[in-house]
Steps between C-alpha positions, in 0.01 A plus 500: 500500500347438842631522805565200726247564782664662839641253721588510850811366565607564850797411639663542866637823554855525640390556908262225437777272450691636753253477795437122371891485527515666857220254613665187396833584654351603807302160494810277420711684797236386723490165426896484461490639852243218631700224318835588676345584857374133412810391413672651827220346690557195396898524491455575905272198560729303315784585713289460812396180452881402415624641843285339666578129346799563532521578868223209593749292265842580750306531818357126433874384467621662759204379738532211405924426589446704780213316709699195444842653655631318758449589857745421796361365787686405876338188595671618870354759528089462345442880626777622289442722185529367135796602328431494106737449216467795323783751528450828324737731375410809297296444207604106535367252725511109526374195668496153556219338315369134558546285201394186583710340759755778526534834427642708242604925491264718279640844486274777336730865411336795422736740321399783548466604149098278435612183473467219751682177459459161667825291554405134604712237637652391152614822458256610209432858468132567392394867447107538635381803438746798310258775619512502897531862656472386910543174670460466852511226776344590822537280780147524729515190696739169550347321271298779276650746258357765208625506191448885300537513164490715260495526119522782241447442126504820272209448228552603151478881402534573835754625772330391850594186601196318658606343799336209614504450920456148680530371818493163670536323818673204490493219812841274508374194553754280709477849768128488503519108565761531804186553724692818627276735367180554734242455250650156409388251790500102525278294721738446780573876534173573531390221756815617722440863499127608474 
């Protein structure tokens, strides 16, 4: 009987294997840790741009009720100030807004605890935004006040909120229109004093 001629059958030897193992796990923790920094990334972003529609989204509405609040003007007395509607009170403030030939009371109330409601004249409650962290009306001029926002949403996987922080300056109209302010002048005014 022959002999079956010598083969060489070689197989992987035991630390073979496990250096092919070690290299693959060490590969697939590297890309699990780039896919879920991408995934934070992306979770942060998302809650960024949220914020901030959010905030443009409440600062619009409350621009645009609060340029059209009603301003009280002496007709006795033309060098008298402008008194304004809007009474503020805490986190709450209100106004008389023009509505076509009369006017009717918009009342927005911060709570305190993120979320901002607008009460209008028929007594409907609307919530605007459920994520507000600061609110603040700052009177700079008779007719001219900022508005400071901000807004904080807490992305997925995460604990940091990201806060979102706008401001505005909003002109009331019917002040601004009184001719009181210096920067507001009519023909007449100018022929008689310059």
């Amino acid at each position: 009987m022959k002999s079956p001629p010598f083969r060489n059958h070689r197989g992987f030897s035991l630390i073979e294997v496990l250096v092919a193992f070690f290299i693959t796990l060490i590969l697939t923790g590297a890309v699990y840790k780039i896919l879920t920094g991408m995934r934070r990334t992306a979770a942060l972003s998302n809650a960024k741009g949220q914020a901030k529609e959010m905030a443009t989204f409440v600062l619009k509405a409350i621009e645009k009720d609060l340029s059209a609040t009603h301003a009280y003007v002496d007709p006795t007395n033309p060098t008298a100030s402008v008194t304004t509607s809007l009474v503020q009170s805490g986190n709450t403030f209100s106004m008389l807004v023009a509505e076509a030939e009369s006017y009717k009371k918009i009342t927005y109330d911060w709570d305190g605890s993120k979320n901002l409601f607008r009460d209008d004249a028929s007594t409907t409650r609307h919530l605007l935004c459920d994520k507000v962290t600061s609110l603040v009306l700052t009177l700079l001029s008779v007719e001219q006040y900022q508005v400071e926002l901000k807004v904080a949403i807490v992305p997925d996987g995460t604990l940091e909120p990201q806060i979102h922080h706008q401001s505005i300056l909003v002109n009331i109209k019917e002040a601004g229109t009184a001719y009181l302010d210096p920067r507001f002048r009519n023909t007449t005014d100018v022929l008689k004093n310059y």
